[in-house]
C-alpha positions as CSV (number, residue, x, y, z in Angstrom):
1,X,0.0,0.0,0.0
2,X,1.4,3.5,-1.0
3,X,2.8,5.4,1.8
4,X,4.8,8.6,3.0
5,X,6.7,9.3,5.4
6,X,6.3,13.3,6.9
7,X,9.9,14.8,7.1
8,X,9.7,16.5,10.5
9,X,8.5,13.5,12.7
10,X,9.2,10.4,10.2
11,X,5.3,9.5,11.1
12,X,4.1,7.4,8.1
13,X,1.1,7.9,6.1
14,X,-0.9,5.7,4.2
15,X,-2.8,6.5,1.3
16,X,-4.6,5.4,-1.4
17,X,-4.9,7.2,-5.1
18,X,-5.9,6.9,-8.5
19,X,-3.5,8.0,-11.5
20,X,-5.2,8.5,-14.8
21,X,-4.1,11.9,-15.9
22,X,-7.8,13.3,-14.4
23,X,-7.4,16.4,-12.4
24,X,-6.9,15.5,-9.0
25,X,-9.1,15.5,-5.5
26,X,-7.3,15.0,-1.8
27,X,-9.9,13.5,0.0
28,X,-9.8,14.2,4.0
29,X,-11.5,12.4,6.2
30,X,-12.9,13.5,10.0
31,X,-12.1,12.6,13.1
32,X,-12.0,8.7,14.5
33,X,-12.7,7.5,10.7
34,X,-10.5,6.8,8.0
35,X,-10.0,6.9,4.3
36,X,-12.1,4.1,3.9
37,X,-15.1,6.2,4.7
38,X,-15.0,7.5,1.2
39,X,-15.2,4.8,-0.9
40,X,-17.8,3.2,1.6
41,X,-20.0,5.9,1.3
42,X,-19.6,6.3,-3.1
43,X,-17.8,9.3,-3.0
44,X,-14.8,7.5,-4.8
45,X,-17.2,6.0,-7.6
46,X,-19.1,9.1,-8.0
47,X,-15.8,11.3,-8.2
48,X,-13.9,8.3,-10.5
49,X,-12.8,8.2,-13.5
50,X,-13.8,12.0,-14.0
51,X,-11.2,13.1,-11.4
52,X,-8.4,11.0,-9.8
53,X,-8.7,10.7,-5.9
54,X,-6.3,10.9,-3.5
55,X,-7.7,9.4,0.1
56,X,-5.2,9.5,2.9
57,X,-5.4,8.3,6.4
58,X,-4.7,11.1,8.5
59,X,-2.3,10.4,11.8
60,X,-3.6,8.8,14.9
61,X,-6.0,6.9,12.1
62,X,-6.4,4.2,9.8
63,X,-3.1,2.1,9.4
64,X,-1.4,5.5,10.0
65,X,1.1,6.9,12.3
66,X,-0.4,6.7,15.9
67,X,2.0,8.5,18.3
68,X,-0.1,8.9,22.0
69,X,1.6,12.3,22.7
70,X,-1.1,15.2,22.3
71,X,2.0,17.6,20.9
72,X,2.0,15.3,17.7
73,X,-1.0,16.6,16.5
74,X,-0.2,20.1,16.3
75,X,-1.8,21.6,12.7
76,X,1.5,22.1,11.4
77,X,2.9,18.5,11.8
78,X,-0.6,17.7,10.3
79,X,-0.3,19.6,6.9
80,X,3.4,18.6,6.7
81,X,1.5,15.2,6.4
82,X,-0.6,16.3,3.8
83,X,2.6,17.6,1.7
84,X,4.0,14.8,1.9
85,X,1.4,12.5,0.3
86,X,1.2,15.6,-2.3
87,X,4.9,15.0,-3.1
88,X,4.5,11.0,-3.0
89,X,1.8,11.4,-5.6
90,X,3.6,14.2,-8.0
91,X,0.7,16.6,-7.3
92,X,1.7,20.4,-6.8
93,X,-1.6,21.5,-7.0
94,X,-5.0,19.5,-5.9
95,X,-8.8,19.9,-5.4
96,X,-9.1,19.4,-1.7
97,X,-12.3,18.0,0.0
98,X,-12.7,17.9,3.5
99,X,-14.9,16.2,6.1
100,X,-15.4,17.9,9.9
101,X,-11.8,18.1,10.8
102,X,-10.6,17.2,7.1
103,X,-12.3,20.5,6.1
104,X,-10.4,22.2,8.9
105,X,-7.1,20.9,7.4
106,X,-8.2,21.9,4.3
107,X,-8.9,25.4,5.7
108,X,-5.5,25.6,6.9
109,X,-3.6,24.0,3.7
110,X,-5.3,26.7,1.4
111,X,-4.4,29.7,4.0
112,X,-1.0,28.7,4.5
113,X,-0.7,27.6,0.6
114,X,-3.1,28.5,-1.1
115,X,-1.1,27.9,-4.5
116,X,-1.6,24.1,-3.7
117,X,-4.9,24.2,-3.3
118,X,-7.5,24.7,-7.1
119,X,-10.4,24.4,-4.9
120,X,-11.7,24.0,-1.1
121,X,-15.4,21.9,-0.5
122,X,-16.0,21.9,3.5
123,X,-18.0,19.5,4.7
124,X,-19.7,20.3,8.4
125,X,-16.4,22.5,8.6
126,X,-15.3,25.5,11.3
127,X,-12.7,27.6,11.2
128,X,-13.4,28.0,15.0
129,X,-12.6,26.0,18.2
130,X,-14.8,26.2,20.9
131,X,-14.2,24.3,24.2
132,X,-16.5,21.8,24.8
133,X,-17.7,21.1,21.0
134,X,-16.2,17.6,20.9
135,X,-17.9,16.4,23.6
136,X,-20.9,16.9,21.8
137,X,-20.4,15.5,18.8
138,X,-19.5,12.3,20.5
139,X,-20.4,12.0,24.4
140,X,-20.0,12.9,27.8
141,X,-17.0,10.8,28.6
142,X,-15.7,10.3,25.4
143,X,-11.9,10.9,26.2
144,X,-12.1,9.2,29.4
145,X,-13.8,6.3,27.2
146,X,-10.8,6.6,24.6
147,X,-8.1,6.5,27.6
148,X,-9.6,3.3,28.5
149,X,-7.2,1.6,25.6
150,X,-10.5,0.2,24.2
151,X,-12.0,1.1,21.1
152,X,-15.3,-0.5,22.2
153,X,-15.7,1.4,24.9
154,X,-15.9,4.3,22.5
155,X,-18.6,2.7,20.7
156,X,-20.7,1.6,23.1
157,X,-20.6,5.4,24.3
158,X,-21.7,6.6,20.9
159,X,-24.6,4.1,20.9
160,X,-25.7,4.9,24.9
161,X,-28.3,7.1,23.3
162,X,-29.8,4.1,21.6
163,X,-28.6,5.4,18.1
164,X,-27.0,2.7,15.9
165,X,-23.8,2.9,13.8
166,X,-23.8,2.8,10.0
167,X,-21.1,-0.3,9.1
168,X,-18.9,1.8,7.5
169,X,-18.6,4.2,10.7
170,X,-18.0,1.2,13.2
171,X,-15.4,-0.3,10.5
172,X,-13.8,2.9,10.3
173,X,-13.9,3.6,14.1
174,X,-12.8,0.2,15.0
175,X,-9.6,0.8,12.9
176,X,-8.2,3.3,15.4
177,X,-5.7,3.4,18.3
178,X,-7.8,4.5,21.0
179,X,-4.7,5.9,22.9
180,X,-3.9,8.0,19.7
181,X,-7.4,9.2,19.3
182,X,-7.5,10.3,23.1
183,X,-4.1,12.5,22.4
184,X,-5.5,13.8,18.9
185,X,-8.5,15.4,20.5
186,X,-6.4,16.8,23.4
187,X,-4.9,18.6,20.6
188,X,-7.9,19.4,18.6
189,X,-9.8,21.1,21.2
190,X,-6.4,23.3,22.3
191,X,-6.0,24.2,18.7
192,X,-6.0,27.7,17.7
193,X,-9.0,29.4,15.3
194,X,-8.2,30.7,11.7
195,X,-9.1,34.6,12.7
196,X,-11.8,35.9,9.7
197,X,-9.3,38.5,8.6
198,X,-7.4,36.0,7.2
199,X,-11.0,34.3,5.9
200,X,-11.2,38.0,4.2
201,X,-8.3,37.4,2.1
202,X,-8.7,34.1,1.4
203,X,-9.1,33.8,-2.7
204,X,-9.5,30.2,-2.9
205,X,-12.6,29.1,-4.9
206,X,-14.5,27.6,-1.9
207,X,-18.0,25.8,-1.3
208,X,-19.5,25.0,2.4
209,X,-21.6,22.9,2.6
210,X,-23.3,21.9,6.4
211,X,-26.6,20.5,7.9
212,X,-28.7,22.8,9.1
213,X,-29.0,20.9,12.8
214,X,-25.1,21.0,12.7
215,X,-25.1,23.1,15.4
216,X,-23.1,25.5,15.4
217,X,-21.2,24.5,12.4
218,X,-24.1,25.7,10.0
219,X,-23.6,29.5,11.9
220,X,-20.4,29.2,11.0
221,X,-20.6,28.4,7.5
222,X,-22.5,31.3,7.2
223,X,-20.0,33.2,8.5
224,X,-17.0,32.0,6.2
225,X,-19.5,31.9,3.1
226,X,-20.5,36.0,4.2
227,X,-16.3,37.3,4.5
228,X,-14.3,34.8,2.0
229,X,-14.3,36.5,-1.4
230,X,-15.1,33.4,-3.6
231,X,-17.1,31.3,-1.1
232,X,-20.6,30.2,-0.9
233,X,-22.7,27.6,0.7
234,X,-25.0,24.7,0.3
235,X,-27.4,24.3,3.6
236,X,-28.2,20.5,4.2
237,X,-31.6,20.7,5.2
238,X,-32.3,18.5,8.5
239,X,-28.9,17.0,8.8
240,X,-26.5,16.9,11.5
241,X,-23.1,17.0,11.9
242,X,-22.7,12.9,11.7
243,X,-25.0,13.2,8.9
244,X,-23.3,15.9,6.7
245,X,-21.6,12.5,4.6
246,X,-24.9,10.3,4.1
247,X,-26.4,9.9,2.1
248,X,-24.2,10.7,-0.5
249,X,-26.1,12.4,-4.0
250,X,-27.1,15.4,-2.7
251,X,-23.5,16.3,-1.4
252,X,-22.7,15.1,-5.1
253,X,-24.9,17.6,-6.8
254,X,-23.5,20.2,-5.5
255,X,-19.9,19.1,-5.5
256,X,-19.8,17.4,-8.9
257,X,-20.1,21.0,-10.7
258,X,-18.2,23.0,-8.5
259,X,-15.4,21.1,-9.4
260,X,-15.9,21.0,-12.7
261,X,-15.8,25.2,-12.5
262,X,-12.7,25.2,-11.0
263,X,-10.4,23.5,-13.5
């Protein structure tokens, strides 16, 4: 399996991508999933053979690197990852798509570079960090559930509520390091915001797209879509934040021609 290593840290990271020639599309996944999320879910066949995808696991995921120190998951470590797969893959420039704290990478990649990236799609995205947000997303205890060692005892907080897990979620959760997940959302949560003066100059062709119960990601869609020049935004009617992804067509609608624009 094609793989790169990130220079500062030597973490590896796995990845899959397709190599027709077709423009290409760096898929990112969100947190406590992995790049198998988007194949599961027929983004890949959707996207396929129009575009080639790029779908990498992003540290402290999937099969890659997993280190338990919080300090490993600074932003910048993060999108040095990213860079690296870029390089692996000969792309200098990509179509990025992003998924909860995918579309925050994605954020951050086309601030800090925004020659690399032709186009940003954020999916249930923020470029804000409030205290307290991950814990409802997931659940009351969720690091303390994490810290446990035990994957399963993640899961059977996320189904307390009596909600059930769509297959390709448990797969996808039950392919992580729970250790490695407990110090990636220590870091997460004491990450810093993107500031929206720098949202202001931000020229990269951008579409938001968020449910309108993701709460309060859909407030601040609406706040990138109002102060980034070339933005705009697609509201998800009735979904949440673990809906944004499923199902799939309607994300496709939009996201099928905004690519297309953006050559």
């Amino acid at each position: 399996m094609p793989h790169a290593e990130n220079p500062v840290d030597a973490q590896t990271i796995y990845f899959d991508a397709s190599d027709t020639g077709a423009p290409p599309v760096l898929l990112l996944h969100g947190s406590a999933l992995s790049r198998s999320i988007w194949r599961g879910l027929g983004y890949v066949s959707a996207l396929e053979p129009e575009f080639d995808t790029i779908r990498m696991d992003m540290r402290g995921h999937g099969r890659s690197g997993k280190p338990h120190d919080p300090a490993a998951y600074e932003m910048d470590l993060v999108l040095a990852d990213v860079k690296a797969v870029l390089a692996a893959t000969g792309h200098e420039s990509i179509h990025v798509v992003g998924y909860s704290f995918g579309a925050r990478v994605g954020l951050s990649l086309a601030a800090g570079n925004p020659s690399m990236v032709r186009s940003l799609t954020m999916l249930g995205g923020t470029h804000a960090i409030e205290a307290g947000q991950i814990k409802k997303l997931f659940f009351d205890g969720y690091l303390e559930a994490l810290q446990t060692g035990e994957m399963n005892a993640f899961i059977a907080g996320m189904e307390s509520g009596g909600g059930r897990l769509d297959p390709e979620t448990r797969l996808a959760f039950l392919s992580n390091d729970a250790l490695a997940l407990a110090a990636y959302f220590q870091a997460t949560e004491a990450g810093s915001a993107i500031s929206e003066m720098l949202l202001q100059q931000l020229r990269t062709p951008t579409l938001l797209m968020a449910g309108t119960r993701d709460l309060p990601r859909i407030g601040h869609s609406r706040t990138m879509a109002s102060l980034m020049p070339n933005a705009r935004i697609v509201e998800l009617q009735g979904r949440t934040h673990g809906g944004t992804l499923f199902p799939a067509q309607s994300i496709l609608e939009s996201l099928l021609p905004f690519l297309r624009a953006n050559p």
